[in-house]
VOKE-573532 format. One record per atom (N, C-alpha, C): atom name; chain; x, y, z; residue number from 1. Coordinates in pm, whole numbers, plus 50000, padded with zeros to 5 digits. Layout:
<koltis>
<kolti atome="CA" chaine="A" east="X" north="Y" up="Z" num="NUM"/>
...
</koltis>
This chain:
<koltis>
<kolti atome="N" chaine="A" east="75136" north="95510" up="24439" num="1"/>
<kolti atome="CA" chaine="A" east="75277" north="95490" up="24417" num="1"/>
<kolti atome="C" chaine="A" east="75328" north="95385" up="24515" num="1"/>
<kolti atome="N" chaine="A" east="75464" north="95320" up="24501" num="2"/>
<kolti atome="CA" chaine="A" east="75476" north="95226" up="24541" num="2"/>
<kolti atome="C" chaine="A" east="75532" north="95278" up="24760" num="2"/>
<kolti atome="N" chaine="A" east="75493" north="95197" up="24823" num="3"/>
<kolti atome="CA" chaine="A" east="75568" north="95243" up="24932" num="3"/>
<kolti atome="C" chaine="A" east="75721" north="95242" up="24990" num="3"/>
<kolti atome="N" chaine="A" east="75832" north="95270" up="24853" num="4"/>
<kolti atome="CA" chaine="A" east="75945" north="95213" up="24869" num="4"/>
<kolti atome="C" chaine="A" east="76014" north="95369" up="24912" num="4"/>
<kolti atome="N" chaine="A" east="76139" north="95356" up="24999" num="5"/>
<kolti atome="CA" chaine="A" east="76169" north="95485" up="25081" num="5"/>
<kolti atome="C" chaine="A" east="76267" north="95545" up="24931" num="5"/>
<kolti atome="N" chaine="A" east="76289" north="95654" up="24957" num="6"/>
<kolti atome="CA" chaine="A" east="76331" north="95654" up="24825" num="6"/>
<kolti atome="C" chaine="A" east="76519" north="95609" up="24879" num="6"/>
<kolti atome="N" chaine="A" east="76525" north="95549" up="24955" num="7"/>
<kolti atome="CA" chaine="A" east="76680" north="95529" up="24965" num="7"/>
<kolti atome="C" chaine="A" east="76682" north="95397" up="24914" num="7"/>
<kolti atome="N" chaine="A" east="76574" north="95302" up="24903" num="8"/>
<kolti atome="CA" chaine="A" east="76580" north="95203" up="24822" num="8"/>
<kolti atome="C" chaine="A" east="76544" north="95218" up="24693" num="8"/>
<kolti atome="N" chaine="A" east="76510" north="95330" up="24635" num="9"/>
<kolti atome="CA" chaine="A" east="76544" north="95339" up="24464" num="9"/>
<kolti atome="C" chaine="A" east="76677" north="95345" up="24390" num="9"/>
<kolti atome="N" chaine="A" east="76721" north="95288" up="24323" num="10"/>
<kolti atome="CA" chaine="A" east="76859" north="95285" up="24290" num="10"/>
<kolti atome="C" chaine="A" east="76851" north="95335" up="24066" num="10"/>
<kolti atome="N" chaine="A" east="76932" north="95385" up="24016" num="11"/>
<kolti atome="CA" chaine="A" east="76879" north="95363" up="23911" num="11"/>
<kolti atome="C" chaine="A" east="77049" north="95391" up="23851" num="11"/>
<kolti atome="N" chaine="A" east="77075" north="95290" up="23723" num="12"/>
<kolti atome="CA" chaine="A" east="77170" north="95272" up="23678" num="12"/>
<kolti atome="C" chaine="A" east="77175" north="95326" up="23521" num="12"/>
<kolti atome="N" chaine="A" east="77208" north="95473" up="23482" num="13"/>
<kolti atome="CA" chaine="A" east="77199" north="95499" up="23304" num="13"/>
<kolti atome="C" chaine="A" east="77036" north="95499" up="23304" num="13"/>
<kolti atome="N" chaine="A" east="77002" north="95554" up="23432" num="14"/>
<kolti atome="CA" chaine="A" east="76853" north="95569" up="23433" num="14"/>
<kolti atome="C" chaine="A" east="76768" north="95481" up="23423" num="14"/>
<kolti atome="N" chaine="A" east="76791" north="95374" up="23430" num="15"/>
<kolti atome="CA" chaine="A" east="76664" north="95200" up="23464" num="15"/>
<kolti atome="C" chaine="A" east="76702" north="95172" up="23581" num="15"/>
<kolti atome="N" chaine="A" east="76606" north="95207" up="23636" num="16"/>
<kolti atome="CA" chaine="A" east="76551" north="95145" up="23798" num="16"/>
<kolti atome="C" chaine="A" east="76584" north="95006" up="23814" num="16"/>
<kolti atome="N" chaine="A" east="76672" north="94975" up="23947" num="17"/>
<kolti atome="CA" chaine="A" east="76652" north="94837" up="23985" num="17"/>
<kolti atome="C" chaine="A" east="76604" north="94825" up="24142" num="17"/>
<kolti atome="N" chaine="A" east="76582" north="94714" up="24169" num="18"/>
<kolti atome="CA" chaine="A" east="76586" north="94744" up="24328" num="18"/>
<kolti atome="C" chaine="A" east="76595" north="94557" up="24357" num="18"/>
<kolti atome="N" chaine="A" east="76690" north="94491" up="24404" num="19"/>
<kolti atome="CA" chaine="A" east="76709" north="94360" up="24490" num="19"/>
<kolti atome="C" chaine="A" east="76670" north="94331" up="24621" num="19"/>
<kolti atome="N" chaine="A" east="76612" north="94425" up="24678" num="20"/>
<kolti atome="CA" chaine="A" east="76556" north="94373" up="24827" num="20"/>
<kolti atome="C" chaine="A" east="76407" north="94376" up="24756" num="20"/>
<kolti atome="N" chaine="A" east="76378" north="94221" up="24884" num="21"/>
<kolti atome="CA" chaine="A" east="76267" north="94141" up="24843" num="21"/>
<kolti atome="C" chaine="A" east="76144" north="94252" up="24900" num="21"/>
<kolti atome="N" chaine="A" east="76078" north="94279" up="24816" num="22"/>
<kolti atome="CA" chaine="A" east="75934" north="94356" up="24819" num="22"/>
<kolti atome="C" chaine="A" east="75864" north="94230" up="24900" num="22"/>
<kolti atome="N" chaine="A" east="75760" north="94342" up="24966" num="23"/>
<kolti atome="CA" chaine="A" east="75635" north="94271" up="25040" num="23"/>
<kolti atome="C" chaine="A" east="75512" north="94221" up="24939" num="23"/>
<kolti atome="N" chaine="A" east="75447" north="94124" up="24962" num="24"/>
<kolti atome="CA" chaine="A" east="75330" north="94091" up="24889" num="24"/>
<kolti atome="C" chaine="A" east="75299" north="94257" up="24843" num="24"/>
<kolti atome="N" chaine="A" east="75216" north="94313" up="24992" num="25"/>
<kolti atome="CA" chaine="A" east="75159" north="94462" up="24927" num="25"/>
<kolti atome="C" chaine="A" east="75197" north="94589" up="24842" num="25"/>
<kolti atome="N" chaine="A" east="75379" north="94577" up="24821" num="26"/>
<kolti atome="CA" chaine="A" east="75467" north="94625" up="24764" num="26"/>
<kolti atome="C" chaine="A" east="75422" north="94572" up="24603" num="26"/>
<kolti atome="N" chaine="A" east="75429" north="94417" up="24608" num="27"/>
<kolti atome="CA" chaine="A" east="75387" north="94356" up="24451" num="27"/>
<kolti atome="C" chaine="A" east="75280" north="94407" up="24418" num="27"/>
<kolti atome="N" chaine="A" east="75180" north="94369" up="24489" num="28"/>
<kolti atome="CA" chaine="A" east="75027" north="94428" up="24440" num="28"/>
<kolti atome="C" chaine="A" east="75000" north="94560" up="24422" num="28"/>
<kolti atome="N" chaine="A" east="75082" north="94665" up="24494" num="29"/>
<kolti atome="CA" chaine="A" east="75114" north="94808" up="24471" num="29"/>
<kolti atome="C" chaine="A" east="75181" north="94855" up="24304" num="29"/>
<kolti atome="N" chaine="A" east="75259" north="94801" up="24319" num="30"/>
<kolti atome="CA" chaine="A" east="75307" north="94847" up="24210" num="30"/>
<kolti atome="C" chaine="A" east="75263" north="94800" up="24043" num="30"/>
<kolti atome="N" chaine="A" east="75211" north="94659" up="24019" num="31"/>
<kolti atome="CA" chaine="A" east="75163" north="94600" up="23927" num="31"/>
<kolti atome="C" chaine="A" east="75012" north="94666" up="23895" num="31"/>
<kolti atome="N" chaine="A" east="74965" north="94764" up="24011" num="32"/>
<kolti atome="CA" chaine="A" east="74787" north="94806" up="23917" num="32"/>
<kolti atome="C" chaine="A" east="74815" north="94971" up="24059" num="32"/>
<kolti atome="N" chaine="A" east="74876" north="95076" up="23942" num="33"/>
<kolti atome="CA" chaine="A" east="74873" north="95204" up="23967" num="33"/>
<kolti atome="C" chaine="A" east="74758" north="95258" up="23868" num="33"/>
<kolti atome="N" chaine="A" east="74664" north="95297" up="23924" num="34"/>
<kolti atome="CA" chaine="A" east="74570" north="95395" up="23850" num="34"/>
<kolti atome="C" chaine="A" east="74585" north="95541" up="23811" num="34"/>
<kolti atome="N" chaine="A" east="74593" north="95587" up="23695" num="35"/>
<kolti atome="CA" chaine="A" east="74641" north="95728" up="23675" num="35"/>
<kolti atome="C" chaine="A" east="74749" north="95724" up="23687" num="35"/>
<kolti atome="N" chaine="A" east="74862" north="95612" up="23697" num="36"/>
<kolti atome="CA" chaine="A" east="75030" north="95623" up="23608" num="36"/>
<kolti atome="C" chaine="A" east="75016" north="95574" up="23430" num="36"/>
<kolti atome="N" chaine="A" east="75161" north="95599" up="23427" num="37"/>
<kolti atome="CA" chaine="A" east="75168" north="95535" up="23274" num="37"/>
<kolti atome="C" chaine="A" east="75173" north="95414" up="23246" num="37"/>
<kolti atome="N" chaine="A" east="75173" north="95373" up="23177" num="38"/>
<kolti atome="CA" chaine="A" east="75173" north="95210" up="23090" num="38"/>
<kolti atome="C" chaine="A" east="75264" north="95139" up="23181" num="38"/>
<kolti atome="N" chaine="A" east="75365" north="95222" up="23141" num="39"/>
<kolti atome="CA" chaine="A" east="75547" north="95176" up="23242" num="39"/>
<kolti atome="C" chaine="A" east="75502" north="95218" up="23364" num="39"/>
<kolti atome="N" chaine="A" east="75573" north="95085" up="23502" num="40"/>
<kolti atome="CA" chaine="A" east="75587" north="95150" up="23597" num="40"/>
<kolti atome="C" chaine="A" east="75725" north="95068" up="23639" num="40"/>
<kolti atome="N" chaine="A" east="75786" north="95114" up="23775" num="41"/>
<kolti atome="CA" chaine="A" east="75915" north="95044" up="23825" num="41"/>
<kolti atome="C" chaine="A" east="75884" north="94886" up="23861" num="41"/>
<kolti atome="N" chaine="A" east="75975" north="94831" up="23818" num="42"/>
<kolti atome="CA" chaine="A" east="75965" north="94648" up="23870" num="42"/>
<kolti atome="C" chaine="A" east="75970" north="94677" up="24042" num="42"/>
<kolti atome="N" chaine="A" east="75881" north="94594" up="24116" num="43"/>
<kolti atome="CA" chaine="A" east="75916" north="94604" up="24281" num="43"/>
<kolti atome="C" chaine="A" east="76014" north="94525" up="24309" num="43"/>
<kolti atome="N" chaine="A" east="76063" north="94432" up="24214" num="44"/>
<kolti atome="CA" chaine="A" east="76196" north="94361" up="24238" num="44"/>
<kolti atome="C" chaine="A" east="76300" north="94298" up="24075" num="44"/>
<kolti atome="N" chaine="A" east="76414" north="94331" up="24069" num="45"/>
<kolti atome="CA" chaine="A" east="76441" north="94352" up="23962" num="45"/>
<kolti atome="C" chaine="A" east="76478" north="94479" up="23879" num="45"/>
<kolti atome="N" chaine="A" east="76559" north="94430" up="23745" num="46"/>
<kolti atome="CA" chaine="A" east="76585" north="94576" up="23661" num="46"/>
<kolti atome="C" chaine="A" east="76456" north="94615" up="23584" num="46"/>
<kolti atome="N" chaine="A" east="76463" north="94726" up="23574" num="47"/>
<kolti atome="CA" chaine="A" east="76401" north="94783" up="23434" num="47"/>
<kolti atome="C" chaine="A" east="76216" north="94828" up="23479" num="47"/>
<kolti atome="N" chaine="A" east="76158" north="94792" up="23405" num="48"/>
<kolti atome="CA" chaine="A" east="76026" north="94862" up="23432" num="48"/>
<kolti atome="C" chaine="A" east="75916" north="94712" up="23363" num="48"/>
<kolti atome="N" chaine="A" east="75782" north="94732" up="23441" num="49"/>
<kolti atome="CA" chaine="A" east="75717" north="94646" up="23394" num="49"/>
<kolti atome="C" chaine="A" east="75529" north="94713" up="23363" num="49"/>
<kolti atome="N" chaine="A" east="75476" north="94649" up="23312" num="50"/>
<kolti atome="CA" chaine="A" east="75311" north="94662" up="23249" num="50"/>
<kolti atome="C" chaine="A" east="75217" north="94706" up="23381" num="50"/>
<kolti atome="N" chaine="A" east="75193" north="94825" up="23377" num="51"/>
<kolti atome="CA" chaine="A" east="75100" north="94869" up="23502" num="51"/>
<kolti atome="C" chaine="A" east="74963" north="94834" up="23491" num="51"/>
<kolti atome="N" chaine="A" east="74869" north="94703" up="23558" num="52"/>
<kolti atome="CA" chaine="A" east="74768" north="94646" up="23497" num="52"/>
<kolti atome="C" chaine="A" east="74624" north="94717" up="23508" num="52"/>
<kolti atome="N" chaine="A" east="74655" north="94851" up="23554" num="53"/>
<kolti atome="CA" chaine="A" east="74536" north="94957" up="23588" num="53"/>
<kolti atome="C" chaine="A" east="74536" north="95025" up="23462" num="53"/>
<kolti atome="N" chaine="A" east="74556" north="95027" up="23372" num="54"/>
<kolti atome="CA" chaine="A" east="74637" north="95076" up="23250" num="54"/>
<kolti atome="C" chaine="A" east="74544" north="95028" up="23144" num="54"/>
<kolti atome="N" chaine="A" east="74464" north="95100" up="23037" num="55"/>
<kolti atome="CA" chaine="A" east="74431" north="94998" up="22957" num="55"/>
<kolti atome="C" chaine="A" east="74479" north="94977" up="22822" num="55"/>
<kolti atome="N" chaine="A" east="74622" north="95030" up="22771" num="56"/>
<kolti atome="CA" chaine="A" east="74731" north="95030" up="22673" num="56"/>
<kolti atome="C" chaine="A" east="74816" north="94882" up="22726" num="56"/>
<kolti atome="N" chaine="A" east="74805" north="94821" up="22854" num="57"/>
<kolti atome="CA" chaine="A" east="74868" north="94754" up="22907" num="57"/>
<kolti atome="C" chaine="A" east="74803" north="94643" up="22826" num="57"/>
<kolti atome="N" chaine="A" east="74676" north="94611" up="22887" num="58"/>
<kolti atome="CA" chaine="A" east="74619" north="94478" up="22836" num="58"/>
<kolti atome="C" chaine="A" east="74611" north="94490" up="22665" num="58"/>
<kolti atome="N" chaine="A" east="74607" north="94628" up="22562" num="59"/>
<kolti atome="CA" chaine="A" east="74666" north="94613" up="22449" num="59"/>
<kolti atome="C" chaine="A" east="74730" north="94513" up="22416" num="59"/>
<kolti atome="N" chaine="A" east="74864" north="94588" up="22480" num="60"/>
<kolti atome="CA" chaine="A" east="75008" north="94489" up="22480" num="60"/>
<kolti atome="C" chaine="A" east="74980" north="94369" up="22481" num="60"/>
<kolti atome="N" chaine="A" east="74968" north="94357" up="22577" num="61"/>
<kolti atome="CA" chaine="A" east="74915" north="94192" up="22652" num="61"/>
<kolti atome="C" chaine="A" east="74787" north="94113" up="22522" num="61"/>
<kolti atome="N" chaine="A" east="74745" north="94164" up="22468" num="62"/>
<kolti atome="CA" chaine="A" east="74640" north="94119" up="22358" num="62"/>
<kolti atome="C" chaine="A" east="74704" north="94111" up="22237" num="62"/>
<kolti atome="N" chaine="A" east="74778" north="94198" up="22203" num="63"/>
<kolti atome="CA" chaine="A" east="74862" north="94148" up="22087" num="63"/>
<kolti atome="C" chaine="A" east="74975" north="94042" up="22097" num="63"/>
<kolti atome="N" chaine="A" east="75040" north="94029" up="22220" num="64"/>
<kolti atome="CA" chaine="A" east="75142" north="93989" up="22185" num="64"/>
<kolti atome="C" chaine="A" east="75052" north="93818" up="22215" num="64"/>
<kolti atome="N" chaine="A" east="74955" north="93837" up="22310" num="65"/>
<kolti atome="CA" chaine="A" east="74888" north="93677" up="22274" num="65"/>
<kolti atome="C" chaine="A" east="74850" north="93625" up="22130" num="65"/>
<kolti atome="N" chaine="A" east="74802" north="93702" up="22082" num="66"/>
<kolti atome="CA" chaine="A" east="74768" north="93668" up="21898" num="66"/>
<kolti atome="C" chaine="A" east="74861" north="93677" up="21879" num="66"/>
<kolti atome="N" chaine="A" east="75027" north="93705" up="21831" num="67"/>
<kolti atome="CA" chaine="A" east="75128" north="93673" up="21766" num="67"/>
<kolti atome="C" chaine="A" east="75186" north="93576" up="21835" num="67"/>
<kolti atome="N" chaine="A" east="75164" north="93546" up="21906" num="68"/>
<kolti atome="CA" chaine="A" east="75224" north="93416" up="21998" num="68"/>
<kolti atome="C" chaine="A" east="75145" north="93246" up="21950" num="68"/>
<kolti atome="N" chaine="A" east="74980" north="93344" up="21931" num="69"/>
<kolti atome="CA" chaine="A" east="74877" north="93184" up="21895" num="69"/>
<kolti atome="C" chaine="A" east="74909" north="93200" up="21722" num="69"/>
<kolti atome="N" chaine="A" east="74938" north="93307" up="21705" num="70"/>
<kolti atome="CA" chaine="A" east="74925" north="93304" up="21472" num="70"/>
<kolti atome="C" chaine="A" east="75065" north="93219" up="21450" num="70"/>
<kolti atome="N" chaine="A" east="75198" north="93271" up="21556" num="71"/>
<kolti atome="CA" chaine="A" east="75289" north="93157" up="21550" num="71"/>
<kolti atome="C" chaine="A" east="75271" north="93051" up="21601" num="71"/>
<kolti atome="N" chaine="A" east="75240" north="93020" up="21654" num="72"/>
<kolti atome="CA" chaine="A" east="75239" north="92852" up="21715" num="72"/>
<kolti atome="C" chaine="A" east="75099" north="92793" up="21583" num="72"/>
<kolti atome="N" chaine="A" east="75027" north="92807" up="21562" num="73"/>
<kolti atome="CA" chaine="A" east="74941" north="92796" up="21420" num="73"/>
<kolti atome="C" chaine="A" east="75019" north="92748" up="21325" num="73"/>
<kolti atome="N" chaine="A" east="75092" north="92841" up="21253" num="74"/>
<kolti atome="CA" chaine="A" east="75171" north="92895" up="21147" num="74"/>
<kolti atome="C" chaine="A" east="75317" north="92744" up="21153" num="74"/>
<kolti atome="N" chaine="A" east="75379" north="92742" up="21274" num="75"/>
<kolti atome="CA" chaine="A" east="75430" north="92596" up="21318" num="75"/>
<kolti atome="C" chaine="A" east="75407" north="92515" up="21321" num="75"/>
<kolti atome="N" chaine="A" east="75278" north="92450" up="21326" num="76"/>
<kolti atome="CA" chaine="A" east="75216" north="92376" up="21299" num="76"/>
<kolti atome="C" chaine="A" east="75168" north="92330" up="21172" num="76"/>
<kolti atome="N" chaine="A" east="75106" north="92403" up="21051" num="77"/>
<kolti atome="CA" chaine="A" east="75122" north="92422" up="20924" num="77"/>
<kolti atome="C" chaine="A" east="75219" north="92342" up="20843" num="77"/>
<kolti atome="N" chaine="A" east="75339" north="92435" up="20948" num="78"/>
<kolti atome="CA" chaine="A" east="75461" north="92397" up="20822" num="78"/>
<kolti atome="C" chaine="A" east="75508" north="92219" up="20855" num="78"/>
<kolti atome="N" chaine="A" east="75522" north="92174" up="20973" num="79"/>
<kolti atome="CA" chaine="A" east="75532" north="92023" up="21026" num="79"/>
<kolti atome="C" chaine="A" east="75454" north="91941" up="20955" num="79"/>
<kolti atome="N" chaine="A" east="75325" north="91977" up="20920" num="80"/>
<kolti atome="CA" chaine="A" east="75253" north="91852" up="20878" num="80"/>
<kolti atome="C" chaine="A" east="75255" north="91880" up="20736" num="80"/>
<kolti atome="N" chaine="A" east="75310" north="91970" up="20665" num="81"/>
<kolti atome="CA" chaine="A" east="75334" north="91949" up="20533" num="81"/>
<kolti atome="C" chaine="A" east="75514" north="91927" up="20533" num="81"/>
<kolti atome="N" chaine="A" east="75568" north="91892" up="20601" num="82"/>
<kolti atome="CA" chaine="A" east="75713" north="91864" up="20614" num="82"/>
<kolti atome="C" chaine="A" east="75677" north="91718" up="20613" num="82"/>
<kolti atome="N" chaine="A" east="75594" north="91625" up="20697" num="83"/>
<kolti atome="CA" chaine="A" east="75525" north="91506" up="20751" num="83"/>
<kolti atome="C" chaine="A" east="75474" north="91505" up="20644" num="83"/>
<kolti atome="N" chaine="A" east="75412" north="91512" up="20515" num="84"/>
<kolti atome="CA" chaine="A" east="75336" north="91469" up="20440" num="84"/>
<kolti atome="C" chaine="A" east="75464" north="91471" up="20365" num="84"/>
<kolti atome="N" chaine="A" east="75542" north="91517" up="20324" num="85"/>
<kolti atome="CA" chaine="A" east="75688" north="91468" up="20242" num="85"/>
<kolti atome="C" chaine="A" east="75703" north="91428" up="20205" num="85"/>
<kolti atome="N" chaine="A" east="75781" north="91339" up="20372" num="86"/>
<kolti atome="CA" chaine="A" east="75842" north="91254" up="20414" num="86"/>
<kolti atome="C" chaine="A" east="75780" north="91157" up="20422" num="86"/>
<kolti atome="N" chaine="A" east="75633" north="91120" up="20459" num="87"/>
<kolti atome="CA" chaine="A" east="75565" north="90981" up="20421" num="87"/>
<kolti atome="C" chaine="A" east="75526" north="90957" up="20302" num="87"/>
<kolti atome="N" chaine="A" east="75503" north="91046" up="20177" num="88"/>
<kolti atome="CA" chaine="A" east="75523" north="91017" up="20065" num="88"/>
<kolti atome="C" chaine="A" east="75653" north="90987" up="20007" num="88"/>
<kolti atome="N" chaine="A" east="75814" north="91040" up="20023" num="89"/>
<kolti atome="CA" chaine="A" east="75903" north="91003" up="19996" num="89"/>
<kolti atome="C" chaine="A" east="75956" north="90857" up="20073" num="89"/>
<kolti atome="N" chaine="A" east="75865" north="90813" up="20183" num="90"/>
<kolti atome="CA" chaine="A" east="75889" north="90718" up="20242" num="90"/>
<kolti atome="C" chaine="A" east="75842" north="90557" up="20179" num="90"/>
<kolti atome="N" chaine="A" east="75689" north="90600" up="20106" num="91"/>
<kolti atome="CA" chaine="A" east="75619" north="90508" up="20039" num="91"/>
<kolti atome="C" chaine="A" east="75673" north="90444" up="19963" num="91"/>
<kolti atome="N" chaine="A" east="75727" north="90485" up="19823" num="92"/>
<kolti atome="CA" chaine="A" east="75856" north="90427" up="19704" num="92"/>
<kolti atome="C" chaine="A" east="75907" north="90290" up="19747" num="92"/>
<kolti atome="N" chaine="A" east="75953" north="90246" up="19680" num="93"/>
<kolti atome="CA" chaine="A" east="76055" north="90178" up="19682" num="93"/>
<kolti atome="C" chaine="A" east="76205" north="90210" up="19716" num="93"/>
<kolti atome="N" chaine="A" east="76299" north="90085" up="19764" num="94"/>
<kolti atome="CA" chaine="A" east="76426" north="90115" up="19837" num="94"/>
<kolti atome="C" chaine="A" east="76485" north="90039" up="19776" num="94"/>
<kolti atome="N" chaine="A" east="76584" north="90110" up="19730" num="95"/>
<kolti atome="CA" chaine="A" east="76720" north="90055" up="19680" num="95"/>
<kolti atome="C" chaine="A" east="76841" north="90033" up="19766" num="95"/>
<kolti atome="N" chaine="A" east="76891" north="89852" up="19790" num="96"/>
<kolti atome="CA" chaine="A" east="77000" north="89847" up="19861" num="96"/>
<kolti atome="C" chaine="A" east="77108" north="89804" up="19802" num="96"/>
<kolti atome="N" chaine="A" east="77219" north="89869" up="19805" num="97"/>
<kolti atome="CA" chaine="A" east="77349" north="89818" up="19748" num="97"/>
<kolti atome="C" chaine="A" east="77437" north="89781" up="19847" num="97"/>
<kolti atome="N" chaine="A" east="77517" north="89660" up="19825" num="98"/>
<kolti atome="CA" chaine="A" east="77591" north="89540" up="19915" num="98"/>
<kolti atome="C" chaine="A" east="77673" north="89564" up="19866" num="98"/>
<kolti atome="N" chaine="A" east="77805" north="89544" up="19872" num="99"/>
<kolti atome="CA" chaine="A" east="77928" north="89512" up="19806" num="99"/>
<kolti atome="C" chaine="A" east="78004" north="89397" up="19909" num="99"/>
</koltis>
């Protein structure tokens, strides 16, 4: 558990925050708890973050990389058939009217 006194736990509608600056060993404490849950408290900041002792954590962390690479893919796709269009509607001929 993390070494924070508990007079520096603060929690607001029940999400933990805490603004005093954690120590390196405070960070490294709290980011890889063995035998906690998935969730643990941010050492600086609101809310709760990915406990990396955890192996539901790197789950997370594995999916949300594949929906991150299938979108950026998937964006790509759609540009170069947007780009193929537009250089075919570009090819034609141009009509200019003067008055």
């Amino acid at each position: 558990m993390l070494s924070m006194d508990a007079d520096d736990r603060h929690t607001f509608f029940g999400i933990p925050y805490r603004f005093d600056p954690p120590s390196l060993r405070e960070v490294l404490a709290a980011y890889w708890q063995p035998g906690e849950s998935m969730l643990v408290e941010k050492p600086f900041g609101i809310g709760y973050s990915l406990n990396l002792a955890n192996w539901r954590s790197w789950v997370a962390i594995g999916v949300v990389a594949a929906l991150a690479a299938l979108e950026d893919r998937s964006g790509e796709d759609e540009q170069v058939d947007t780009d193929a269009e537009e250089t075919a509607a570009d090819d034609g001929p141009v009509e200019v009217l003067v008055e």
